[in-house]
C-alpha beads as a LAMMPS data file, in Angstrom:
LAMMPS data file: protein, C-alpha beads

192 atoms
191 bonds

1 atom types
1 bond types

-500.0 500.0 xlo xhi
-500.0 500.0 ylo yhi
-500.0 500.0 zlo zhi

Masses

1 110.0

Atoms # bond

1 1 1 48.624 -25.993 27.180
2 1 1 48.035 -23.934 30.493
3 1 1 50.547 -22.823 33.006
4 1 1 49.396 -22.848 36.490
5 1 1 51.064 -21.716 39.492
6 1 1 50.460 -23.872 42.769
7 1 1 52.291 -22.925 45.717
8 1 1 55.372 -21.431 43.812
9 1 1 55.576 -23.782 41.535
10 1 1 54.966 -23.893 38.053
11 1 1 52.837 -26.779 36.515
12 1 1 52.084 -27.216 32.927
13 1 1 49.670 -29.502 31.717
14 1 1 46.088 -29.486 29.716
15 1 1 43.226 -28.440 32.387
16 1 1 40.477 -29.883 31.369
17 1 1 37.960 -28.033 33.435
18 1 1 39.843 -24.661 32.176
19 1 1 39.010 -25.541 28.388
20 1 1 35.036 -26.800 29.663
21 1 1 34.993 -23.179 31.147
22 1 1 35.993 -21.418 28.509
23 1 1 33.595 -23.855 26.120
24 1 1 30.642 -22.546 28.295
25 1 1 31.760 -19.083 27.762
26 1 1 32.214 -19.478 24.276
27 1 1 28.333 -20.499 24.104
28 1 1 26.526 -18.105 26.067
29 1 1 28.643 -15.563 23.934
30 1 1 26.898 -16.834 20.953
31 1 1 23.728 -17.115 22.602
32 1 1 23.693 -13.697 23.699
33 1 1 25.014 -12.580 20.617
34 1 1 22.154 -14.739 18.436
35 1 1 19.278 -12.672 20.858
36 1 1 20.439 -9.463 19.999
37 1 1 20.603 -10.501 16.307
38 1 1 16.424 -11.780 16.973
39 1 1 15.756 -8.760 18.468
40 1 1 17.263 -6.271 15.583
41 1 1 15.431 -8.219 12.819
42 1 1 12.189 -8.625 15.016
43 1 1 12.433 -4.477 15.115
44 1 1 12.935 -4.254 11.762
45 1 1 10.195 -6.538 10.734
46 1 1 7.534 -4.556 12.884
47 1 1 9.269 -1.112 10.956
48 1 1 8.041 -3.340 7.898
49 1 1 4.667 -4.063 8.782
50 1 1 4.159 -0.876 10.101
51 1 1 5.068 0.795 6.711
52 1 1 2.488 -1.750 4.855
53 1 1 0.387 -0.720 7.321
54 1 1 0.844 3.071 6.502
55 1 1 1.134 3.092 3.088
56 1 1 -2.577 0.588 2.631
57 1 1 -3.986 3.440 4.489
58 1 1 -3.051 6.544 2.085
59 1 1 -4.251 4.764 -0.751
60 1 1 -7.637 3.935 0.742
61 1 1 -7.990 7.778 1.979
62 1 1 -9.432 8.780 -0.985
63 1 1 -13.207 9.660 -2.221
64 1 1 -15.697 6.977 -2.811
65 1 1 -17.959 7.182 -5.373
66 1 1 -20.966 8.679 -5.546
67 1 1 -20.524 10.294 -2.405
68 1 1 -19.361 13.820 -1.221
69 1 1 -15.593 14.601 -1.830
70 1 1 -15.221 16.483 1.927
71 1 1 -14.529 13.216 3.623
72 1 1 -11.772 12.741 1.129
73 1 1 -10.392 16.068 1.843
74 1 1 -10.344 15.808 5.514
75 1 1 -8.285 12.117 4.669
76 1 1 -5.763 13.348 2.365
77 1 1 -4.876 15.703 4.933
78 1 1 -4.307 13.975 7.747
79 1 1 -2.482 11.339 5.591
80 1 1 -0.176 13.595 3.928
81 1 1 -0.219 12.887 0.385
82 1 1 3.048 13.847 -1.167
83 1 1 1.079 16.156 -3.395
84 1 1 -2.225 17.753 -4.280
85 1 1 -3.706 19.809 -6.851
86 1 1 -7.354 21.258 -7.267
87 1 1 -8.272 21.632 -10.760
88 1 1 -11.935 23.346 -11.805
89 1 1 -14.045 23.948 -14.809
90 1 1 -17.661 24.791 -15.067
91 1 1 -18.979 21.862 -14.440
92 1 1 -16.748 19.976 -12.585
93 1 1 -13.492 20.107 -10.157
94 1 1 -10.901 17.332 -10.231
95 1 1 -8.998 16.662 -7.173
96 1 1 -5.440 15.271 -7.606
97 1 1 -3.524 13.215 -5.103
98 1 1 -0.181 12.121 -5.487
99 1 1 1.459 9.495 -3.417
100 1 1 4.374 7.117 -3.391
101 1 1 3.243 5.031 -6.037
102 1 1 -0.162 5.783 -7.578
103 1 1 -1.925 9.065 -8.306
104 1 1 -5.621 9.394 -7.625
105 1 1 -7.772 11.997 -9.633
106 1 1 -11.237 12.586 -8.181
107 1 1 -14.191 14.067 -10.345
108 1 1 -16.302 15.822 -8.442
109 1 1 -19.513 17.638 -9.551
110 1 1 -20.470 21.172 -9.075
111 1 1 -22.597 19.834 -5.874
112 1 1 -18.959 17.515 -4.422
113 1 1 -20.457 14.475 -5.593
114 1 1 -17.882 12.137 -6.725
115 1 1 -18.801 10.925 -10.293
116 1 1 -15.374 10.016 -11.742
117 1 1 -12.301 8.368 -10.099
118 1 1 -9.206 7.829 -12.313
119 1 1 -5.610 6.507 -11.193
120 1 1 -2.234 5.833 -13.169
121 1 1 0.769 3.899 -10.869
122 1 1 2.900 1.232 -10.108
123 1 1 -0.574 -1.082 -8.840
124 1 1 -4.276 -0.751 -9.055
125 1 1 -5.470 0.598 -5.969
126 1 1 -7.695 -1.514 -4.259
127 1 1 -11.002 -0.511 -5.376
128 1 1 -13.642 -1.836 -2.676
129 1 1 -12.971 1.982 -0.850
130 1 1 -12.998 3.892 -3.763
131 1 1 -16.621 2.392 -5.394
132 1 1 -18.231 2.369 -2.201
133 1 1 -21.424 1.258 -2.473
134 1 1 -20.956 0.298 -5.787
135 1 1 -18.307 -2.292 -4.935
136 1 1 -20.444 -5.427 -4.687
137 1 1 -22.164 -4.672 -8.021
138 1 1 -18.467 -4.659 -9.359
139 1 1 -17.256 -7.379 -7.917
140 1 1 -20.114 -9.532 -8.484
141 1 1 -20.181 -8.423 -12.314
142 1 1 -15.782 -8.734 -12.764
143 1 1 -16.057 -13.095 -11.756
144 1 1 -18.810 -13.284 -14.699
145 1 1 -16.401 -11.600 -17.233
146 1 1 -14.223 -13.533 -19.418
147 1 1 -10.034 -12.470 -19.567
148 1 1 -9.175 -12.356 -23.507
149 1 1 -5.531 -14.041 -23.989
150 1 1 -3.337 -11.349 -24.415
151 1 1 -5.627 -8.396 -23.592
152 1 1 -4.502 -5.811 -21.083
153 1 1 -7.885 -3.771 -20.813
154 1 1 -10.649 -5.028 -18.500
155 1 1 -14.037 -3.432 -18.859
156 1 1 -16.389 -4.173 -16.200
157 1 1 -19.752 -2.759 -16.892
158 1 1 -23.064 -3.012 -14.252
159 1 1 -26.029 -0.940 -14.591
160 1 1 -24.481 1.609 -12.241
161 1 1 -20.889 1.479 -12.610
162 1 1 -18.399 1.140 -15.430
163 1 1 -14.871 -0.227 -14.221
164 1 1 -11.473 -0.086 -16.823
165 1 1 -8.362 -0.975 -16.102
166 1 1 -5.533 -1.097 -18.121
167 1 1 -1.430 -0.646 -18.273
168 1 1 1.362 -2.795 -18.353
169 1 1 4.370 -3.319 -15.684
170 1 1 5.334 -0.190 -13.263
171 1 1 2.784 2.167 -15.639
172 1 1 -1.029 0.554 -14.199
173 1 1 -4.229 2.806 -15.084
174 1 1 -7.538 2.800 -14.919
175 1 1 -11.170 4.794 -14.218
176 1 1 -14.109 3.502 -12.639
177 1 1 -17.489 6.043 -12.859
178 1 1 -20.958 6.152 -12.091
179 1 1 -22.477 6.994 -15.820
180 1 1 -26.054 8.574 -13.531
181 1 1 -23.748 11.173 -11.701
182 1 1 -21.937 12.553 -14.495
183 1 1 -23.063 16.061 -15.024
184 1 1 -24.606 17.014 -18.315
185 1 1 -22.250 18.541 -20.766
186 1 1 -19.697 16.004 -19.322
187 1 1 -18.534 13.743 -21.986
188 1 1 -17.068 10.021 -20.793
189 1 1 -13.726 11.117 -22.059
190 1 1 -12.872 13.824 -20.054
191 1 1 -12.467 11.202 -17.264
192 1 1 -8.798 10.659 -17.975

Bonds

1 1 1 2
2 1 2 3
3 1 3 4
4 1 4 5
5 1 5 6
6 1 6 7
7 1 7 8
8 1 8 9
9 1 9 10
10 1 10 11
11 1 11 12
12 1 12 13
13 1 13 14
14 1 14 15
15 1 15 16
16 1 16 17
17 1 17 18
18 1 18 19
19 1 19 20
20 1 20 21
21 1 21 22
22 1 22 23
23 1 23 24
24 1 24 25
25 1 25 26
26 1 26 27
27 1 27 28
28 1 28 29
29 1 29 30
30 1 30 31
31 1 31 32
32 1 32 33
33 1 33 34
34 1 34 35
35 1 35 36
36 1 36 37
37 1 37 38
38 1 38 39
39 1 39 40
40 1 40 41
41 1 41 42
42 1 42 43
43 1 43 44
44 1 44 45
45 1 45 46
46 1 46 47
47 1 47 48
48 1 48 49
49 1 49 50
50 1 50 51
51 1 51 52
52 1 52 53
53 1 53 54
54 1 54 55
55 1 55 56
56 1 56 57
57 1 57 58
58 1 58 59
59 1 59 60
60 1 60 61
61 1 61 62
62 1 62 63
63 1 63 64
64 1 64 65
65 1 65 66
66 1 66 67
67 1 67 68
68 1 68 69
69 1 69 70
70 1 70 71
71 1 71 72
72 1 72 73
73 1 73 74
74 1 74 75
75 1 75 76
76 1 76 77
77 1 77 78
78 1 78 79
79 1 79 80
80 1 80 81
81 1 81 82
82 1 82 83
83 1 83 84
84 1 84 85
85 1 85 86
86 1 86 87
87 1 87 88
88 1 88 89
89 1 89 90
90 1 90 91
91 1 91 92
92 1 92 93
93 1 93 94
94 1 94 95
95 1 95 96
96 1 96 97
97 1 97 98
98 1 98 99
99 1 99 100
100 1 100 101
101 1 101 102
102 1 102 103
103 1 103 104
104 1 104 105
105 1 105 106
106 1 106 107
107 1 107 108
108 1 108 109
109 1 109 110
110 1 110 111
111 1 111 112
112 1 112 113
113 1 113 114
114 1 114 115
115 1 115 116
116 1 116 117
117 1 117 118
118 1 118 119
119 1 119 120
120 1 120 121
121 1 121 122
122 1 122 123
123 1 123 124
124 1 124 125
125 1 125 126
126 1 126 127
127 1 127 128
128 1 128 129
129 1 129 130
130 1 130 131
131 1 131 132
132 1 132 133
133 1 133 134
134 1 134 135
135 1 135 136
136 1 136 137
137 1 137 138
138 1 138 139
139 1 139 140
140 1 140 141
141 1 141 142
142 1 142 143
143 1 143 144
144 1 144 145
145 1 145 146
146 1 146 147
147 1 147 148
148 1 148 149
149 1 149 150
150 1 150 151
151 1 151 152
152 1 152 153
153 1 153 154
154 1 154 155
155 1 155 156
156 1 156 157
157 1 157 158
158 1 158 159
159 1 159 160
160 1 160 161
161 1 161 162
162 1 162 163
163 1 163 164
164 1 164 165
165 1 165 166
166 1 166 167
167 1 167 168
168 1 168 169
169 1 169 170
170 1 170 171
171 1 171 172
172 1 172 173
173 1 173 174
174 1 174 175
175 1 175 176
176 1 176 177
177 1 177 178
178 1 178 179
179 1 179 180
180 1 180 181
181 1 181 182
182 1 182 183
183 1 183 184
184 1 184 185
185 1 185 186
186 1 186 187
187 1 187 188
188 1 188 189
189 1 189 190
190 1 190 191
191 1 191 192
């Protein structure tokens, strides 16, 4: 019920053009409210994609195989792992990179090839970056192998490149290496 007043006098009586006013208001409240609400989860779903984004990156910035480790170094810098160690023994240095979810361990001979790459994490990293060259070879030789039921090691051998991974949920591992580049006096298992 609305009051109006109309030349001093008081009239009471449903306006119907009042309530249609209000209506309208009503709506382009909601409207206006509904774009603000598109435009806070639009933000926050280019915040998403831009962490993807970032986090792809760091786990691609590491040594490839069979090439020199100083590209790696200038990477891991610039994408801030969340730690690094250096490691060295006679006849080879192992660079460690930790980040969010995997760490990375680079073999490197005395010369800074990269002979040996190992990781343990929440996922395999994605490995066409890290075996370089020998990524085709890999990929090409992993669809001709056969998954046994109930296995959770994969060994992908080529003539240049031997490929394991292994693990179960939230604890993945694995080691790919370049059998040709390992230094002698190296033994297989001290790529771990």
């Amino acid at each position: 019920m609305v009051q109006v007043l109309r030349a001093g006098r008081i009239q009471k009586g449903f306006k119907m053009k009042d309530l249609n006013i209000n209506k309208s208001q009503a709506l382009l409240n909601e409207r206006e409210d509904f774009k603000s609400m598109k435009r806070i989860l639009d933000a926050l779903f280019l915040g998403f994609v831009l962490l993807l984004a970032i986090c792809s990156l760091t786990q691609q910035a590491q040594a490839t195989l069979g090439e020199s480790v100083d590209s790696a170094m200038t990477n891991k810098k610039s994408l801030s792992a969340v730690r690094s160690a250096t490691t060295k023994s006679l006849k080879y240095t192992v660079y460690e990179s930790q980040y969010d979810t995997i760490t990375i361990r680079e073999y490197a001979s005395s010369s800074g090839i990269v002979f040996g790459i190992v990781w343990i994490g929440l996922t395999h990293p994605d490995l066409t970056p890290l075996l370089g060259s020998y990524a085709s070879e890999y990929k090409k030789a992993l669809s001709q192998v056969k998954r046994q039921p109930g296995s959770k090691h994969v060994k992908v051998k080529t003539e240049n490149v031997v490929v394991e991974k292994w693990g179960h949920m939230r604890k993945l591992q694995g080691r790919a290496y370049a059998p040709d580049l390992i230094p002698e006096g190296v033994s297989i298992e001290e790529i771990k």
